[in-house]
KEKELUM-461420 format. One line per field, with one value per residue (C-alpha): residue in three letters; chain; x, y, z. Coordinates in Angstrom, 2 decimals, always signed. Layout:
type = ala_... .
mol = A_... .
east = X_... .
north = Y_... .
up = Z_... .
***
This chain:
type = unk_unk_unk_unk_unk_unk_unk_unk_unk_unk_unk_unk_unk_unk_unk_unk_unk_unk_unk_unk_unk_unk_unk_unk_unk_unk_unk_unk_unk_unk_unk_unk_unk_unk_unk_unk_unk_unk_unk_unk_unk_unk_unk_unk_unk_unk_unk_unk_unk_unk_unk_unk_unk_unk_unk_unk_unk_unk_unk_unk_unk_unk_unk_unk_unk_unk_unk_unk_unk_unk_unk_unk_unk_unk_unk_unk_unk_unk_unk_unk_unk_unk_unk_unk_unk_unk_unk_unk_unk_unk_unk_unk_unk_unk_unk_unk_unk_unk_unk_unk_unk_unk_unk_unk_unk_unk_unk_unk_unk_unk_unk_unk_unk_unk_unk_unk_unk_unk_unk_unk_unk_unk_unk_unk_unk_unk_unk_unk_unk_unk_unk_unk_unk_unk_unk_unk_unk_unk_unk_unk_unk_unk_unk_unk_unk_unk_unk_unk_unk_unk_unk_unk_unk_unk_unk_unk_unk_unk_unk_unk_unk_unk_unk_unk_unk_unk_unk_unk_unk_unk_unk_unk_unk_unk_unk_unk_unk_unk_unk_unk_unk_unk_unk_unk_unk_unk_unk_unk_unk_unk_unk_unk_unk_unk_unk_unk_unk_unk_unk_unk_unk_unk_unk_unk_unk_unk_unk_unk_unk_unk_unk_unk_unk_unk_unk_unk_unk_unk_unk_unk_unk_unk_unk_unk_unk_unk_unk_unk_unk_unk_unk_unk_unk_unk_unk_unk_unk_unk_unk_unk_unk_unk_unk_unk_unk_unk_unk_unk_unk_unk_unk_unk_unk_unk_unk_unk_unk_unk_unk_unk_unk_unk_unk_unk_unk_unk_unk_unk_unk_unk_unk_unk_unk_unk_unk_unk_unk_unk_unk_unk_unk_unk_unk_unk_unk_unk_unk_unk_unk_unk_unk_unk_unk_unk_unk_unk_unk_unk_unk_unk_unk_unk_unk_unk_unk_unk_unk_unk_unk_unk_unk_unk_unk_unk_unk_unk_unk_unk_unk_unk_unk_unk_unk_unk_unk_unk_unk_unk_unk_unk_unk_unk_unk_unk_unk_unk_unk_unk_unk_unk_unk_unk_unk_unk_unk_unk_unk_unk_unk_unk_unk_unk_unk_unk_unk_unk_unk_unk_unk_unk_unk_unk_unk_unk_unk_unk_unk_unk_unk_unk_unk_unk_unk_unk_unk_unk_unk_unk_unk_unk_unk_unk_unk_unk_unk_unk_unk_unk_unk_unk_unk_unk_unk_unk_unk_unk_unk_unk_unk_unk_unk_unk_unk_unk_unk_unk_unk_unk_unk_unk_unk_unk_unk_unk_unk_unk_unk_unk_unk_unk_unk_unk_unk_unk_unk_unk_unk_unk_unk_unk_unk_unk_unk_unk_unk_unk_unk_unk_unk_unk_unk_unk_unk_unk_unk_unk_unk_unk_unk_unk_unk_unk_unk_unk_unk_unk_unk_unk_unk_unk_unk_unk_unk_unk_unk_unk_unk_unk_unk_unk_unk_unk_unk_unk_unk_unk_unk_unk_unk_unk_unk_unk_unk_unk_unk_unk_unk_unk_unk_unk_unk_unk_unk_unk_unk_unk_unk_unk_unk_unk_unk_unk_unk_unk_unk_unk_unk_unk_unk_unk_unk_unk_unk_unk_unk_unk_unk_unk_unk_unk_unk_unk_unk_unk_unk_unk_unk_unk_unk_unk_unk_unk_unk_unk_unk_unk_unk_unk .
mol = A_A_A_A_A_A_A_A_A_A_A_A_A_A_A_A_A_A_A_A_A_A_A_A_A_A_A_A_A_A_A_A_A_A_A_A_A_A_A_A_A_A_A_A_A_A_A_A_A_A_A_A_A_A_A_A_A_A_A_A_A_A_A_A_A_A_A_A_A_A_A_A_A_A_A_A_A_A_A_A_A_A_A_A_A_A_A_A_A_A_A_A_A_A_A_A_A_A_A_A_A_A_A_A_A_A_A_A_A_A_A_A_A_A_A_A_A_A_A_A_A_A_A_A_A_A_A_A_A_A_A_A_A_A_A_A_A_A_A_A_A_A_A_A_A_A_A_A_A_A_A_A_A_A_A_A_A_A_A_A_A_A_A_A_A_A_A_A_A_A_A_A_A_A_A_A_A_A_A_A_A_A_A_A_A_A_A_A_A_A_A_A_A_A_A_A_A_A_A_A_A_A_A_A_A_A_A_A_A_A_A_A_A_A_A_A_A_A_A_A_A_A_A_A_A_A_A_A_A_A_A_A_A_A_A_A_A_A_A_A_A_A_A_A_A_A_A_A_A_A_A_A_A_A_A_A_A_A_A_A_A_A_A_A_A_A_A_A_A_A_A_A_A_A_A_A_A_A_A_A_A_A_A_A_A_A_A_A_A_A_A_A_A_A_A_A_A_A_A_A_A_A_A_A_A_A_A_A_A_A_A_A_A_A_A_A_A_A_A_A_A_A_A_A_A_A_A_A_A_A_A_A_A_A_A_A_A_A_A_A_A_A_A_A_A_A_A_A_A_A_A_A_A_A_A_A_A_A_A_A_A_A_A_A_A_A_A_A_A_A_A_A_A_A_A_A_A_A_A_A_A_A_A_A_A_A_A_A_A_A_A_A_A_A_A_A_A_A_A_A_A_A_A_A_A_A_A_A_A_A_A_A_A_A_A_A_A_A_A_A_A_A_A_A_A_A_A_A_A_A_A_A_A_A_A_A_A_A_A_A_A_A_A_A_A_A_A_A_A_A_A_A_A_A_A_A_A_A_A_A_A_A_A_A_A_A_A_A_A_A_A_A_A_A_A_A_A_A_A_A_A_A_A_A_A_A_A_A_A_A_A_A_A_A_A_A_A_A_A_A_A_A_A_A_A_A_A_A_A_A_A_A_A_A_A_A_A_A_A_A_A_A_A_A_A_A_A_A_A_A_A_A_A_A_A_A_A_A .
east = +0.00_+1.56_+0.98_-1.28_-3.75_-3.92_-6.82_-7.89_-11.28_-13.15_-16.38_-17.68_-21.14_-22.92_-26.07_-28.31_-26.47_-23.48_-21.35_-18.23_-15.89_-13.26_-10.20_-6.70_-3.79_-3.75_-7.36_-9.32_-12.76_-13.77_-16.98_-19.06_-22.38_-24.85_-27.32_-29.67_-29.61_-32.54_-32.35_-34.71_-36.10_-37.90_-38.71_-37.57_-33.77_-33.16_-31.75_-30.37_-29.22_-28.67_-24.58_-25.96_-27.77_-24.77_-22.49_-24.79_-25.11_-21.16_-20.90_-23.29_-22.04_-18.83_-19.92_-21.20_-19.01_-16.05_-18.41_-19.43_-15.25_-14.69_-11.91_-10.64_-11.15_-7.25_-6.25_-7.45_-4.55_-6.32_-9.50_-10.32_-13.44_-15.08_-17.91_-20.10_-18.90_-21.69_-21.85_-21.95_-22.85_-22.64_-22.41_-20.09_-21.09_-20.62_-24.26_-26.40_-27.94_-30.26_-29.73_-33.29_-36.89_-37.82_-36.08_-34.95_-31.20_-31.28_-31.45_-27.74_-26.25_-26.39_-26.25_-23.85_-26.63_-28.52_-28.84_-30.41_-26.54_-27.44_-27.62_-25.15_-23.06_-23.39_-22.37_-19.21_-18.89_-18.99_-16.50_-13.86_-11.99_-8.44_-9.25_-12.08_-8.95_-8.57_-12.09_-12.01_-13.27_-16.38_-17.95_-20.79_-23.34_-22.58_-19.26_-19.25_-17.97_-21.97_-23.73_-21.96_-23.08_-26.41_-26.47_-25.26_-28.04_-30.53_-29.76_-27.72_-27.99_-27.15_-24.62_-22.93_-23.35_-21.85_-18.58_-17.12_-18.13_-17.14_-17.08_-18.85_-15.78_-13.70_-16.99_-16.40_-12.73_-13.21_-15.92_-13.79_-10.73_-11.27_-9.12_-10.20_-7.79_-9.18_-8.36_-6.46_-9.34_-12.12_-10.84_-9.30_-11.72_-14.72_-13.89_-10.93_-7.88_-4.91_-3.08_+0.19_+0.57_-0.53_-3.04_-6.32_-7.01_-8.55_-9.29_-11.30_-13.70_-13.86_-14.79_-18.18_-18.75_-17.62_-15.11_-15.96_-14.36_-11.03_-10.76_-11.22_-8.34_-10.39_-10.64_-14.49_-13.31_-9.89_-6.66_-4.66_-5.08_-3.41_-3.07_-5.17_-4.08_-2.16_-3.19_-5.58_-4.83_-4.26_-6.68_-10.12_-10.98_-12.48_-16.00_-15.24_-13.61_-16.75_-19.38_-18.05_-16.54_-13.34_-10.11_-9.08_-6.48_-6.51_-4.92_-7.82_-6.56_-7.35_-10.58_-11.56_-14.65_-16.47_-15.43_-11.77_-12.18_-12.83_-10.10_-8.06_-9.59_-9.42_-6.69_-3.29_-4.06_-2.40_+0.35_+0.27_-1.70_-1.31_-2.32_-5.68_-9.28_-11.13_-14.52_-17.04_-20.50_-23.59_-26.30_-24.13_-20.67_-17.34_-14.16_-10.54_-7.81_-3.93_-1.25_+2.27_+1.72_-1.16_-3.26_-6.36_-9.37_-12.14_-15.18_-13.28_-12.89_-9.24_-6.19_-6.30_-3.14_-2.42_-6.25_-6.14_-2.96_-0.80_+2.34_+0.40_-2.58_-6.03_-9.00_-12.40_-15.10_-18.41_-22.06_-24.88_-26.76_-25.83_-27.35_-30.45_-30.67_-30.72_-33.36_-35.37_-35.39_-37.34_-39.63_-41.60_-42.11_-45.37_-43.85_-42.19_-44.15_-44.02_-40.59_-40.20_-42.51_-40.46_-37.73_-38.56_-39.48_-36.37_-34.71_-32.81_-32.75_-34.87_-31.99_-30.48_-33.29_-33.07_-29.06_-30.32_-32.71_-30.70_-28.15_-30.93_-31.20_-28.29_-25.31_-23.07_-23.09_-21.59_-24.19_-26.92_-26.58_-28.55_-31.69_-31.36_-31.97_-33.81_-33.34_-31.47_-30.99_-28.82_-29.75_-28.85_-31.75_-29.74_-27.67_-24.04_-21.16_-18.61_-17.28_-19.35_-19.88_-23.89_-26.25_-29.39_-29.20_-31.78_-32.31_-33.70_-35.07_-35.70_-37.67_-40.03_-43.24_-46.42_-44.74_-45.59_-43.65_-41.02_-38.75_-39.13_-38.53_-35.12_-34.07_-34.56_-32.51_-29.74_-29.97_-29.70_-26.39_-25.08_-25.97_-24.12_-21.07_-21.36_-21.44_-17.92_-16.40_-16.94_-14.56_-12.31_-12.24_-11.98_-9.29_-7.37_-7.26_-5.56_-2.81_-4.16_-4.59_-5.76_-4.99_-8.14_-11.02_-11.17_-14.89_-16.35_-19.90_-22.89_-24.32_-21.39_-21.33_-23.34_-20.97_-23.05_-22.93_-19.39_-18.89_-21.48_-19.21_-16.17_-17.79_-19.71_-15.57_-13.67_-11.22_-10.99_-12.70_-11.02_-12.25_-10.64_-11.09_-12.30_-15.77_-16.16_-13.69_-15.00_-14.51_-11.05_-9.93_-10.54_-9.39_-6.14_-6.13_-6.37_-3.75_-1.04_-2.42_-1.51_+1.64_+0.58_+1.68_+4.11_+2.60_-1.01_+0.54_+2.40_-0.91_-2.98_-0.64_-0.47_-4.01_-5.47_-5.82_-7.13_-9.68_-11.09_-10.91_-13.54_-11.92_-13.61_-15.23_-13.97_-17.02_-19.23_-17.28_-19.19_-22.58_-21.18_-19.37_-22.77_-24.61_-22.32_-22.66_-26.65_-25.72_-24.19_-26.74_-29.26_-27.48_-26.47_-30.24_-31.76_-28.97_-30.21_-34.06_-33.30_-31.32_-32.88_-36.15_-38.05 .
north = +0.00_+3.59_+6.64_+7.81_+4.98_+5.88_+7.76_+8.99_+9.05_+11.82_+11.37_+14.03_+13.97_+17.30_+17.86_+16.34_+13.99_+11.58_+12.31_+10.42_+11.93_+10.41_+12.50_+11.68_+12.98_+16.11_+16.79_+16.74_+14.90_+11.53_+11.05_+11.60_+10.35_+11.22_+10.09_+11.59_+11.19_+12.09_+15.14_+14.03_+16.93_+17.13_+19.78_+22.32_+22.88_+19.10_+17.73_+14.29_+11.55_+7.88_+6.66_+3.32_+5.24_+7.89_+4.93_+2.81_+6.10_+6.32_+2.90_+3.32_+6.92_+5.43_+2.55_+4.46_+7.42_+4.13_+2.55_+5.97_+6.70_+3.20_+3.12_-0.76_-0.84_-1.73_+1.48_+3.67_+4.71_+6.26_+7.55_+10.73_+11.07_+14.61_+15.48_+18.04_+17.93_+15.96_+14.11_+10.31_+7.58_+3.71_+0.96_-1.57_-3.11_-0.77_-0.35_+2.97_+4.69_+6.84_+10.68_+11.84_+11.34_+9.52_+6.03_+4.92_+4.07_+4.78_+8.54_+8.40_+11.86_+14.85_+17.33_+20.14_+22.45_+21.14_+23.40_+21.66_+22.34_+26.16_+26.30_+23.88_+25.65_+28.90_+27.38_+26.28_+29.83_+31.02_+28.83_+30.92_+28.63_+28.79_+26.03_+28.35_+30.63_+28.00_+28.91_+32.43_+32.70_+31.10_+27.86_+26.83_+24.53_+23.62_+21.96_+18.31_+19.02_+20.45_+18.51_+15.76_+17.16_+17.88_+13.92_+13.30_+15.42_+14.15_+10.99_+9.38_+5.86_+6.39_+8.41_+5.67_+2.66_+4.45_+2.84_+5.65_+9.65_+10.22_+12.88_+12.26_+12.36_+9.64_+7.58_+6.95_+6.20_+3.72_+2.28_+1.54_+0.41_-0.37_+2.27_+4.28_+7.21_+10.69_+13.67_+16.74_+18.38_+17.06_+17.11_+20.44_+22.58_+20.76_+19.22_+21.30_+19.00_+20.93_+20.23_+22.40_+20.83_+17.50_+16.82_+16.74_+18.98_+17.09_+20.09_+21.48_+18.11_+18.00_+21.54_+21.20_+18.39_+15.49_+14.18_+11.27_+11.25_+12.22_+9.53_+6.98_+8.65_+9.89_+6.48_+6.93_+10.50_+9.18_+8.49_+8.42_+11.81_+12.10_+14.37_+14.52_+12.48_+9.95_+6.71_+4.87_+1.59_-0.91_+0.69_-1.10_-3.57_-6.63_-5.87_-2.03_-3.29_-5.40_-2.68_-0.09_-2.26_-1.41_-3.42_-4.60_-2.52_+0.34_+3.36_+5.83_+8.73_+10.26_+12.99_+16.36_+18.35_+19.27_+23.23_+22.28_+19.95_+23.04_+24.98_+22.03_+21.85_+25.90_+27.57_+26.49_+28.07_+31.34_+32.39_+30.04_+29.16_+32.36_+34.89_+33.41_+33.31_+29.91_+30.97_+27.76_+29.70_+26.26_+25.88_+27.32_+29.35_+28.45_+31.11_+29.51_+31.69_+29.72_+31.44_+30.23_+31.70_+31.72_+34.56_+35.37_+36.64_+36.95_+35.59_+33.72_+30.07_+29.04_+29.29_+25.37_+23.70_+21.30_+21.55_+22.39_+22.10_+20.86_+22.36_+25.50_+27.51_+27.75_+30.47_+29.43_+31.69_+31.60_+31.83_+28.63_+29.93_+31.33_+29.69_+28.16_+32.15_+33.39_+30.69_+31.40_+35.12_+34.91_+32.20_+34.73_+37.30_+37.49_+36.48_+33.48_+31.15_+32.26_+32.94_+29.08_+28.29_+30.19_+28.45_+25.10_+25.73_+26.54_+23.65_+26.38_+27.01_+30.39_+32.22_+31.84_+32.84_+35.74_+36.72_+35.66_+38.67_+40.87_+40.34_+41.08_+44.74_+46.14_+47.13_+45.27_+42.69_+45.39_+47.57_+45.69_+46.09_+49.66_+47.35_+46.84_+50.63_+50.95_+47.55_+46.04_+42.65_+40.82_+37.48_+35.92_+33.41_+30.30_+33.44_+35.23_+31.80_+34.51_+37.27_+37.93_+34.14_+34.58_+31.86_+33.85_+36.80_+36.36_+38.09_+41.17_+42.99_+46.66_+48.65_+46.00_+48.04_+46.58_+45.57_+41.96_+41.67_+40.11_+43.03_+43.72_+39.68_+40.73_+43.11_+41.60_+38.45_+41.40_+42.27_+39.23_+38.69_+42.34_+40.93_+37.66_+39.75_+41.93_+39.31_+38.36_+41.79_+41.64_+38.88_+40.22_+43.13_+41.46_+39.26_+42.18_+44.07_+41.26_+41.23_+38.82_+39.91_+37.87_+39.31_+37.19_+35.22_+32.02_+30.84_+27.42_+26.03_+25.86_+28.67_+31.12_+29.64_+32.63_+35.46_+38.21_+36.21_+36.24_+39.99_+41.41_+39.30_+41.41_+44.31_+44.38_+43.14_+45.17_+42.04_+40.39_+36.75_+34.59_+30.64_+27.36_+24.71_+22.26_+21.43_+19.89_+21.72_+19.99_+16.30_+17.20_+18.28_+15.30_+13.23_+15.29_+13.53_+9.84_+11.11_+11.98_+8.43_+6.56_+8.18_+9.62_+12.65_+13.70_+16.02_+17.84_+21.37_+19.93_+18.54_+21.23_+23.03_+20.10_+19.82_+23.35_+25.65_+28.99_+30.10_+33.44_+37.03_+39.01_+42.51_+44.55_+47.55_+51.33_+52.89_+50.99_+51.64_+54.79_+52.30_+49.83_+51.84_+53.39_+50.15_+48.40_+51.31_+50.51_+46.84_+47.09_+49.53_+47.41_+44.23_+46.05_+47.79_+44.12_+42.88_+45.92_+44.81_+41.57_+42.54_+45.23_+46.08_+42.99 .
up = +0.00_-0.92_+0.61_-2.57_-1.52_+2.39_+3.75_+7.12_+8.59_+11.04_+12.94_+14.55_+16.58_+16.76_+18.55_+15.92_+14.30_+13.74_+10.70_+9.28_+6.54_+3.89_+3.11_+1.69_+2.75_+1.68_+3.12_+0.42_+1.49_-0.59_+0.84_+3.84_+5.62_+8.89_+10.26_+12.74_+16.60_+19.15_+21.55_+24.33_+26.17_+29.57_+32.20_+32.55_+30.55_+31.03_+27.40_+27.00_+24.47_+24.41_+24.04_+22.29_+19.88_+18.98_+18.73_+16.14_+14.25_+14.06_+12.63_+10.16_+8.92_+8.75_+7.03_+4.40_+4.17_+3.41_+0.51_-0.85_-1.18_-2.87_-0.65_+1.09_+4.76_+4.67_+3.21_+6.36_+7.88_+11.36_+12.38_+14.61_+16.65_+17.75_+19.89_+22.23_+25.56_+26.76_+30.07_+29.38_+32.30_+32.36_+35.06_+35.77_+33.08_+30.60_+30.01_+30.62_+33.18_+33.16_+34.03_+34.72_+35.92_+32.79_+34.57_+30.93_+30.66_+27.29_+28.18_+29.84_+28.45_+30.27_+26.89_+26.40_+26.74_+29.56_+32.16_+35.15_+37.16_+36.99_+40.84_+41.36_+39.40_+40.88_+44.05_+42.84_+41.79_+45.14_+46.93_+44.51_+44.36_+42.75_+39.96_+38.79_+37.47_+34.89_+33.35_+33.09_+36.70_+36.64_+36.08_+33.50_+33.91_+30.60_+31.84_+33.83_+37.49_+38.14_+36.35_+38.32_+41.27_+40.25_+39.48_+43.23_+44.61_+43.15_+41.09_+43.93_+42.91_+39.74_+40.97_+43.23_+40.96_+38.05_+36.64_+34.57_+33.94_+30.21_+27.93_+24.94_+22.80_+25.56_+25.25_+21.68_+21.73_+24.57_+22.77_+19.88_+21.33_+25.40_+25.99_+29.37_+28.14_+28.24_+26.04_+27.65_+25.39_+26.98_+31.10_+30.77_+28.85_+30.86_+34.12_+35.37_+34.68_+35.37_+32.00_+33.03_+36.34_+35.19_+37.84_+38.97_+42.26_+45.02_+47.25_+44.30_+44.39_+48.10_+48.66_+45.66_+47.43_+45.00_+47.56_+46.48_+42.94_+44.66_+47.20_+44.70_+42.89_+40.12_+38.64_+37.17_+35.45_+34.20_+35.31_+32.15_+30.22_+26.63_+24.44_+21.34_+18.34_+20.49_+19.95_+22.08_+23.22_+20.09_+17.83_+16.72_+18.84_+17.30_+17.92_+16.81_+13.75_+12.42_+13.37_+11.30_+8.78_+9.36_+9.83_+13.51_+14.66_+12.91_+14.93_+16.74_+17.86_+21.28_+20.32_+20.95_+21.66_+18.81_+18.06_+18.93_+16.13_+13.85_+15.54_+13.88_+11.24_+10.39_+12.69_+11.32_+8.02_+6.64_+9.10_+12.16_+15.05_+17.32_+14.56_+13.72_+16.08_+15.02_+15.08_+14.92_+14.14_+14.54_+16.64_+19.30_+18.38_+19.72_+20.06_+20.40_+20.31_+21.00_+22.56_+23.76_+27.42_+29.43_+29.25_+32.16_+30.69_+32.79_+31.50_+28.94_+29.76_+30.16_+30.09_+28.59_+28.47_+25.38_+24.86_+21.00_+20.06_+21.78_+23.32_+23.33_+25.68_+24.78_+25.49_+24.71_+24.63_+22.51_+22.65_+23.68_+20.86_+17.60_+14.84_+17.07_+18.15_+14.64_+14.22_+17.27_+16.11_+12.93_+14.10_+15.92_+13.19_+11.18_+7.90_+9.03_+7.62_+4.35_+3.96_+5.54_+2.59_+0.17_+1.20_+1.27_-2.37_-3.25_-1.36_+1.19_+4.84_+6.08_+7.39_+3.65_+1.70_+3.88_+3.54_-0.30_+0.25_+1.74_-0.85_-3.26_-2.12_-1.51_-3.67_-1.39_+0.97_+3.43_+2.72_+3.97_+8.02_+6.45_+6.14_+10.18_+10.54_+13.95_+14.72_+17.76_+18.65_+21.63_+20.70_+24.37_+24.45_+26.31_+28.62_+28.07_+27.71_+27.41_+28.10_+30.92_+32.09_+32.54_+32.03_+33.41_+30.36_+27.86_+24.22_+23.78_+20.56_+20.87_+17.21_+16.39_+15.07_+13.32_+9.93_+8.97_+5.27_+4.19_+3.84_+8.02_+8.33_+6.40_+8.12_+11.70_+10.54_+9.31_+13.39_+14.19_+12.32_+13.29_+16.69_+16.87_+15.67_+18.72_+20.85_+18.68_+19.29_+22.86_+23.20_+20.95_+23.00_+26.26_+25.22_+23.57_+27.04_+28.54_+25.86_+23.69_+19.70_+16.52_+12.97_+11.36_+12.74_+10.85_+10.51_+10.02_+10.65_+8.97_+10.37_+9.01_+5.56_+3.43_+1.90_+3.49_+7.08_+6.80_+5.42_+8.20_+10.91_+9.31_+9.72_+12.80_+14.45_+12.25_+11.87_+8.66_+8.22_+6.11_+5.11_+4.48_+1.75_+3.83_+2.88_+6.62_+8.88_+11.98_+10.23_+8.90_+12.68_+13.73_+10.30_+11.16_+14.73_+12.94_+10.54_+13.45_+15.33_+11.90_+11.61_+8.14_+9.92_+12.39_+14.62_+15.01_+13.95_+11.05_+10.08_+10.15_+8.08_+5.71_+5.75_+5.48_+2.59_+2.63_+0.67_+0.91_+2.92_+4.04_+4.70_+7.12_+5.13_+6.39_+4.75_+7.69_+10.52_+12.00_+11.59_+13.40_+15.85_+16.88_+16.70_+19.14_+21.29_+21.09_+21.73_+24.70_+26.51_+25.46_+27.30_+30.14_+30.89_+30.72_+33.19_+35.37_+35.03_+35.60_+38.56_+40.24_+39.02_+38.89 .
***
C-alpha cells in the first residue's frame, strides 16, 4: 500500500447527528455520511441523548461514508473522533444509566446544553476557588464538574453505581478500542484537569462536594489523560472493527470536543496558530484563540493547556446559541411562515433565503446592516457563555413596530447577524485588554457559511474573516487527529498546516465603521439595561 492509496477518517457527533468523513492525505474529502440522533427533552432545561444510539449512528455513517469513497477498509490509515462535551454515564457493566426522571437508561447523556446544574453551578462559583482561574473565573453549567453534582443530589444511585463519567468524545474512543484514556481536550476545557501541572485537584472536588471522585483517585473521570491524536490503546478492537466495517487494529486517535475539532480543522491556516481566532459559528458558536503563554481573561474560559494544540494555551469563549438564536429570532415574526414556505421551495434554509434577500437589495453585501436601521438585537436566548460568564441573560429585541412583510422579516434576521457579531467583538475586545490579539477570525460552521454572514461578521468586528477549503472543517480536525495516530503525519501542527488551505478574505469595510461603531454602542446599553431589570427592578 503507498501513501497515494492511504486515507484517514473523522467522525464528529454534533447535537443532531453523527457524521463520518473520507479524506486523503492532503485533506481533500472523498466522501461523507450522517445520520440523525434524538435530543430528548424534559422539564424544565433538562436535554439528554442515548450513548448506544450515537455509537450505532457512528458505525453506520462510517460505514457508508467508506463505501461511498470506494476506498478498502485496509487502506485507512487512522481515524479521529469529535464530539459536544456531553456528560456520558454507564455501570459496571458498561451499560447505561439513566440521568433523569424519565427512569430509561437509554437517556444516559447529560447534553452540552442542559442546564439543570445552573444552581449547582453557581455554588461552585462562590466557593472561589483557585481552579475556577482556569475557566475564566467562573464555572458553567454547561461543563461536567456540576452537572456531576447535580447527578449526586438528586440521582444518587445512579450516581454511586456508576462505573465511569465520560465525555462524549472519551466515550467513543473507549468504545472503539477499550481504551479508558481521556483527552487533555475534553478534562481540561470541561472538568478542570490541570493540563500544566498535570493533575487533577482534590481540594477542588472536596470543597463542591464530589469528595468522592477524589478519594477513589479519580478512577471513574480518568486516570490516564493524553493528548489529542495519540493513539488509544491498540486501535479497533475486534468488535469495533466489524461494526463499522473497518479493519481490527486500525490506529484511533485520542478525540476532541467538537469546536476544537474546527479549531483544527481551520486555525493552522495562513500564518500560524497564534495569529488566527477559530470561530465555529452552529447551533451554538465556539471562540478559540492559542497562545504560547497563558493569558487570564475573565469571563473567557481558560487558560487550557495542550487543549487544542498541543504544546500550546487555549481560550475558549463563545455563545450557547448562535445559529439556534438566529433561528429562534425569525420564528416569531409574522412572515415566518411564508418565507419558511419560500424556502422550502427553493430547497434552502430560512436564514439563507433571507441573507439571499438581503443580498438582493443592496449594492453590497456590506451595505446591507442599512436594512437593520432601527433595529437592535442581543440574541442571548440560552444566557451570556462569554465574556461575561452569565447563564441567566436572555435576548432582547428593541424597534419591532407593526410591519408583517417580508422586507421587516429581512431586516430583523440582518440584526440578528449584526448581533451575533457583537457578541464576537466583545470577546475580541476582552481578550485584547488582557494582551491577547488575533490578525483574522477564521470561521467554520454551517451557520457562518453565506458570503453576506461572513462579510457582516467582518464588519460588525472590524477584523478580517477569512475561510478554508475544507468542505467539513469539523470532520477534517478530527481526520487530522487519525492522521497523526496513523503516523501519516508527524505532529497535530504539522498537520494542520499540511491539511489546510485557505480560501477566501472578508476585509472589514472602512465605509461601515461609523454604523457599526454606533450600533455596538446601542448593543451594549441594550445588554447592560436588561442585566439591570433583571437585577434590580423585577
Amino acid at each position: 500500500m503507498n501513501n497515494q492509496q492511504q486515507v484517514v477518517i473523522g467522525v464528529d457527533v454534533g447535537s443532531g447527528s453523527a457524521r463520518a468523513g473520507v479524506f486523503d492525505l492532503s485533506g481533500t474529502m472523498l466522501a461523507h455520511a450522517s445520520q440523525e440522533i434524538t435530543l430528548f427533552r424534559g422539564p424544565e432545561n433538562y436535554v439528554e441523548q442515548s450513548s448506544r444510539e450515537i455509537w450505532q449512528a457512528v458505525c453506520s455513517s462510517i460505514k457508508q461514508a467508506v463505501a461511498a469513497s470506494g476506498i478498502s477498509p485496509g487502506n485507512v490509515a487512522g481515524i479521529g473522533f469529535d464530539a459536544t462535551c456531553s456528560l456520558v454515564v454507564l455501570d459496571v457493566d458498561g451499560k447505561p444509566l439513566a440521568v433523569g426522571p424519565s427512569e430509561d437508561p437509554d437517556r444516559n447523556i447529560i447534553v452540552w446544553m442542559d442546564h439543570r446544574a445552573t444552581e449547582q453551578a453557581e455554588r461552585i462559583n462562590a466557593t472561589g476557588h483557585p481552579v475556577l482561574n482556569y475557566v475564566g473565573g467562573k464555572i458553567s453549567p454547561e461543563m461536567e464538574t456540576p452537572k456531576l453534582l447535580w447527578l449526586k443530589e438528586n440521582r444518587r444511585a445512579v450516581y454511586d453505581s456508576a462505573w465511569q463519567f465520560f465525555d462524549l468524545a472519551d466515550f467513543l474512543t473507549w468504545r472503539a478500542t477499550g481504551d479508558l484514556a481521556r483527552s487533555v481536550c475534553t478534562v481540561t476545557c470541561k472538568w478542570t484537569y490541570l493540563a500544566h501541572e498535570k493533575r487533577w485537584d482534590p481540594d477542588y472536588f472536596r470543597t463542591i462536594g464530589l469528595e468522592e471522585l477524589a478519594d477513589e483517585a479519580f478512577r471513574r473521570i480518568g486516570k490516564h489523560i493524553k493528548e489529542p491524536g495519540t493513539p488509544c490503546g491498540n486501535g479497533l478492537t475486534t468488535e469495533a472493527a466489524k461494526e463499522m466495517g473497518l479493519v481490527e487494529g486500525t490506529p484511533v486517535a485520542v478525540g476532541l470536543i467538537d469546536a476544537h475539532a474546527g479549531g483544527i480543522g481551520t486555525v493552522g491556516v495562513g500564518g500560524g496558530v497564534t495569529n488566527n481566532l477559530a470561530y465555529v459559528f452552529g447551533t451554538s458558536s465556539c471562540t478559540m484563540t492559542t497562545t504560547q503563554n497563558p493569558a487570564f481573561v475573565p469571563g473567557v474560559w481558560g487558560p487550557y493547556y495542550s487543549a487544542m494544540v498541543p504544546g500550546f494555551w487555549l481560550n475558549e469563549g463563545g455563545q450557547s446559541a448562535a445559529g439556534a438564536a438566529i433561528k429562534q429570532l425569525v420564528s416569531f415574526h409574522p412572515a415566518a411562515p411564508e418565507a419558511a414556505e419560500q424556502a422550502k421551495a427553493l430547497g434552502i434554509s430560512l436564514p439563507t433565503l433571507l441573507a439571499d434577500l438581503a443580498l438582493t437589495k443592496m449594492v453590497c453585501a456590506s451595505s446591507a446592516a442599512k436594512l437593520a436601521n432601527g433595529l437592535h438585537v442581543v440574541p442571548e436566548f440560552l444566557g451570556n457563555r462569554a465574556p461575561f460568564a452569565d447563564p441567566h441573560s436572555r435576548a432582547v429585541v428593541a424597534g419591532l413596530g407593526m410591519e408583517s412583510n417580508l422586507d421587516n422579516l429581512v431586516a430583523l434576521y440582518i440584526a440578528g447577524i449584526c448581533g451575533i457579531g457583537y457578541g464576537l467583538r466583545q470577546i475580541l475586545d476582552a481578550q485584547s485588554q488582557m494582551g491577547v490579539t488575533v490578525e483574522q477570525i477564521v470561521i467554520s460552521g454551517g451557520a457562518g457559511r453565506h458570503p453576506l454572514v461572513r462579510q457582516l461578521l467582518a464588519d460588525s468586528c472590524g477584523c478580517t474573516v477569512v475561510t478554508t477549503k475544507a468542505e467539513e472543517p469539523v470532520l477534517l480536525g478530527s481526520a487530522i487527529l487519525g492522521a497523526v495516530a496513523g503516523k501519516v503525519a508527524t505532529s497535530v501542527e504539522q498537520a494542520m498546516a499540511q491539511f489546510s488551505e485557505l480560501d477566501s478574505q472578508y476585509q472589514p469595510n472602512a465605509d461601515f465603521h461609523p454604523l457599526h461603531a454606533n450600533r455596538y454602542e446601542a448593543y451594549k446599553l441594550l445588554q447592560s439595561t436588561a442585566k439591570r431589570i433583571r437585577e434590580e427592578l423585577q
